[in-house]
N, C-alpha and C positions, 0 to 999 in steps of 0.2 A: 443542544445540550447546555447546560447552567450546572457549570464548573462549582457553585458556589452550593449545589447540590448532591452529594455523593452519592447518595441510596438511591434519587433520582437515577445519576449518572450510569451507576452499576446495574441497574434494570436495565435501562436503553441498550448499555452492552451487551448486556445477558439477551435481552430478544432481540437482539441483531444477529447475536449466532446461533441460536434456536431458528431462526429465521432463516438462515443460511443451510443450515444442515436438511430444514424442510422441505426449500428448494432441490437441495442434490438427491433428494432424494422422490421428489415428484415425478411422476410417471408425465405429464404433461410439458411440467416449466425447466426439468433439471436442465443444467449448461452441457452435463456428461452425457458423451456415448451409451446407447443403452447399456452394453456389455459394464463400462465402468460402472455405472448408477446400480445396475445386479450387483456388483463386488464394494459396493460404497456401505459402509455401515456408519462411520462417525467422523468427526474431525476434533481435533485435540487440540487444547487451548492452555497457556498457559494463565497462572489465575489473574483475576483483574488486578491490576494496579494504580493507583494515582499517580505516580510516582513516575511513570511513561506518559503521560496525557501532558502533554507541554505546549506552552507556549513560543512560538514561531515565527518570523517576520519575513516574507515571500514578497520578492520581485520580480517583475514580470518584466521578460526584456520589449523594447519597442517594437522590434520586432523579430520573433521566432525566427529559431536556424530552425535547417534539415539535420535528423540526427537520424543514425541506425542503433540497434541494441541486438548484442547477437543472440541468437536463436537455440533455442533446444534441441531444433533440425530444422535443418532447409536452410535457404539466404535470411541474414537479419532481416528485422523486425524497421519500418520507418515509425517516426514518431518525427512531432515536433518541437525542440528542446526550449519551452516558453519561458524558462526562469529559473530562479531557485530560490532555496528557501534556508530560514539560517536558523538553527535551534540548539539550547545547551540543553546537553547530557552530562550530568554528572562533573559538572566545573568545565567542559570542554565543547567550545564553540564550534560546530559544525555546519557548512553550506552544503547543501547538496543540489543537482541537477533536478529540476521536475518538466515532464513531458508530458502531453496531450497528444492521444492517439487520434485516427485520423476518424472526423463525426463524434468524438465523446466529448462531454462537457465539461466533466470533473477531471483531477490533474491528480497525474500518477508519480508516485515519489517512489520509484524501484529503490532497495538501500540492501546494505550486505553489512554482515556482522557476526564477531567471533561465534554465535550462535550456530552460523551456515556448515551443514558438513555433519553437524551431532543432534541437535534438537528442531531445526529446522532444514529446510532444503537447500542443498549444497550452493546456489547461485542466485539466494538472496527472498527480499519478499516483496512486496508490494505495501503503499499505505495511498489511498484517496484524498484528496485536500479538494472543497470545496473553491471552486474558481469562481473569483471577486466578480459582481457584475463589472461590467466593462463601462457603463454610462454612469457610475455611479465609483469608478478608481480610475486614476491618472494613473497609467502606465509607469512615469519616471519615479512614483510616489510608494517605498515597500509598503504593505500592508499585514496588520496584525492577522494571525491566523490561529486553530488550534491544531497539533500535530499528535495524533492521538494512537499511538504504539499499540494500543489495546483492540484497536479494530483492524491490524496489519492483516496481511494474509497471504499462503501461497498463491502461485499461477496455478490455474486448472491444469497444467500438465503436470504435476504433483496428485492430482487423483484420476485424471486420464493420459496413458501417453499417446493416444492418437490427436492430442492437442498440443498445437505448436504455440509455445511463449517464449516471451523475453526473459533474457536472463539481467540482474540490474550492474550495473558497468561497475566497475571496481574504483572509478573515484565516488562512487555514493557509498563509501564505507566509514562507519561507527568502528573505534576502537573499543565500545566499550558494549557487552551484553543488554541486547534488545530482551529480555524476557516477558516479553507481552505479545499477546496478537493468537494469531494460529503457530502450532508448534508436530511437529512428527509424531 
């Protein structure tokens, strides 16, 4: 995406979640249980903003710990906690913890925010961050990133509960309203 593009930008977003909703509701590719994908009608967004599309700077530790996230049900969730990533919100500098599940490529940024509980779900959401090629960044070197609020999303167990997710840890908390992403 070319930030220096808006109209461009807000399409990309808009068939992302056109895209998404497709999916859940495909009779082939949906992620849901049949029974949920029958009771699935939409998913609610709050409207695009520029204003949550930020810029980021994410360091990758030399080497990953073992981290758990606890769980919706059952024993937490393993992940591996690769870094984190530092981004301002509204004058206030924030790092958060980002993890790599175990085979996925891209890096998960669980975060929790006054939102959780009223307009979103109660234990946070999810945002994807593109992970740096690895032959091409030096580990000890942060790298620019973009952190883009507008494509966040819940865990599938917010439209199926026979699906077990993490819930995101309570130091990846924003003080300040996330109003971008998916919403209740």
């Amino acid at each position: 995406m070319n930030p220096d593009e808006p109209e461009e930008w807000k399409a990309e977003i808009q068939s992302h979640r056109e895209q998404k909703i497709e999916t859940f509701q495909s009779q082939t590719d949906s992620p849901l249980s049949e029974s949920a994908r029958n009771s699935f009608s939409e998913i609610d967004f709050f409207p695009i903003d520029a204003s949550f599309r930020l810029g980021g700077r994410l360091e990758l530790f030399a080497e990953p710990t073992n981290a758990t996230l606890e769980a919706t049900q059952g024993p937490p969730i393993s992940f591996e906690q690769v870094g984190q990533v530092g981004v301002e919100l509204a004058g206030e500098l924030s790092v958060l913890s980002v993890y790599r599940a175990p085979g996925v490529d891209a890096l998960l940024l669980p975060f929790r925010d006054p939102t959780n509980g009223s307009s979103t779900w109660a234990h946070g959401r999810y945002l994807n961050i593109p992970a740096p090629d690895p032959k091409a960044t030096d580990k000890s070197t942060p790298v620019d990133t973009v952190v883009d609020f507008n494509v966040a999303y819940h865990p599938l167990c917010v439209y199926d509960d026979t699906v077990r997710s993490a819930k995101a840890p309570t130091d990846n908390e924003f003080d300040v309203p996330i109003q971008a992403g998916e919403r209740l």
